[in-house]
C-alpha angles and dihedrals in degrees: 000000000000112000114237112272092009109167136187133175128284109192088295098328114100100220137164117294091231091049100055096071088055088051095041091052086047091053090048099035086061100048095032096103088045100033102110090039098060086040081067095047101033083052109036086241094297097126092075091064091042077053099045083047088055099054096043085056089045093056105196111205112259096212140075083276112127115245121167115196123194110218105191123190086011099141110169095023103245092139095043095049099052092047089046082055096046097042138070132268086269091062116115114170120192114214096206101186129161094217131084098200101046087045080054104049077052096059105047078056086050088057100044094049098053091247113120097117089055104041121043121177125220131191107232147125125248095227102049099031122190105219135093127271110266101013112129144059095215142008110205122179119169124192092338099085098088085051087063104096086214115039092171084062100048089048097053084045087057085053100050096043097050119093110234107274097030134112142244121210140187140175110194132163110261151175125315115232090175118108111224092012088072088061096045089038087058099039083051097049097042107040106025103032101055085046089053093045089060085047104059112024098016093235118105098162086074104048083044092060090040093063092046091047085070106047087055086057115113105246116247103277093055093040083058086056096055094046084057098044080060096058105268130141136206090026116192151163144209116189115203136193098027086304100310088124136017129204105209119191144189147169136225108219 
């Protein structure tokens, strides 16, 4: 139950807790046709290779083996897809997104890839997940974390979800160490993304928010700590890119 007068961060707008998921799926129910499209151009194309990291650090296995991978917030299946790639015949993977037009951006690539029998897409909220305890060999969420009004929830829900042995990941935007990079990063992000976004999806207001969602995201130290908080062991993280993004993993043990 929401306690009375709850707020989170909006971008940086403090808004109702109950109010941040409407204007998430908003955000996402705009972009959702162009939204690969503007990762390539937002990111120069570097978030094929943050990607790539994250499945060689997921590991599919590569035989008949079954291996079932949660994918939440995965939207468009871009996560899904490279670990299906990458993994066995045994290999299922579940998309869980909140939102109806980004799930069905995913399925129409399902269908064009030939990969309907491996990745199925369900409607769900990180923070209230549908499926039993124990029940999967991986959680995986990339860049869709700071857009969960309660990241404490969903990570509990990543906990709970997660059979003993397996492995949470996320890849998540982080914070620049680099000095100077900091400045053009900022410039980049500010003045160029929002402009784009109008561009190419006519719509500047959610790439806006977008950039300022990340800047509202704890920085990876305190993100650990909240991995651990949820359970997790052997928590770790890798930054890439001079901090631009971070790969943050943990074990349930």
């Amino acid at each position: 139950m929401d306690q009375a007068g709850e707020t989170t961060h909006f971008g940086f707008r403090d808004v109702n807790v109950s109010d941040k998921q409407t204007l998430v799926n908003d955000v996402f129910h705009s972009v959702a046709k162009r939204y690969d499209l503007m990762n390539d151009l937002m990111s120069m194309g570097l978030h094929r290779v943050w990607k790539d990291v994250m499945i060689q650090s997921l590991n599919p296995p590569r035989s008949d083996a079954p291996f079932k991978l949660l994918d939440v917030a995965g939207g468009t299946g871009d996560i899904s897809f490279r670990a299906a790639e990458a993994a066995g015949h045994g290999f299922h993977a579940t998309v869980c997104d909140i939102n109806t037009g980004m799930l069905g951006v995913g399925r129409e690539r399902a269908i064009t890839r030939h990969m309907e029998d491996r990745v199925d897409f369900v409607e769900g909220n990180a923070e209230e997940l549908q499926f039993p305890d124990k029940s999967y060999d991986a959680y995986t969420i990339a860049f869709g974390i700071r857009n969960v009004p309660r990241i404490d929830r969903a990570l509990a829900e990543a906990y709970r979800v997660l059979k003993p042995g397996s492995r949470f990941l996320c890849l998540e935007f982080s914070t620049v160490d680099v000095p100077g990079l900091d400045k053009i990063y900022d410039l980049f992000s500010f003045k160029l993304i929002p402009p784009m976004g109008k561009a190419v999806t006519g719509d500047a207001e959610s790439y806006q928010y977008l950039v300022e969602s990340i800047r509202q995201f704890p920085k990876p130290a305190a993100f650990s700590e909240m991995i651990r908080d949820a359970g997790f062991s052997r928590v770790s993280h890798q930054v890439l890119t001079g901090g631009i993004v971070a790969l943050h993993s943990g074990w349930r043990l």
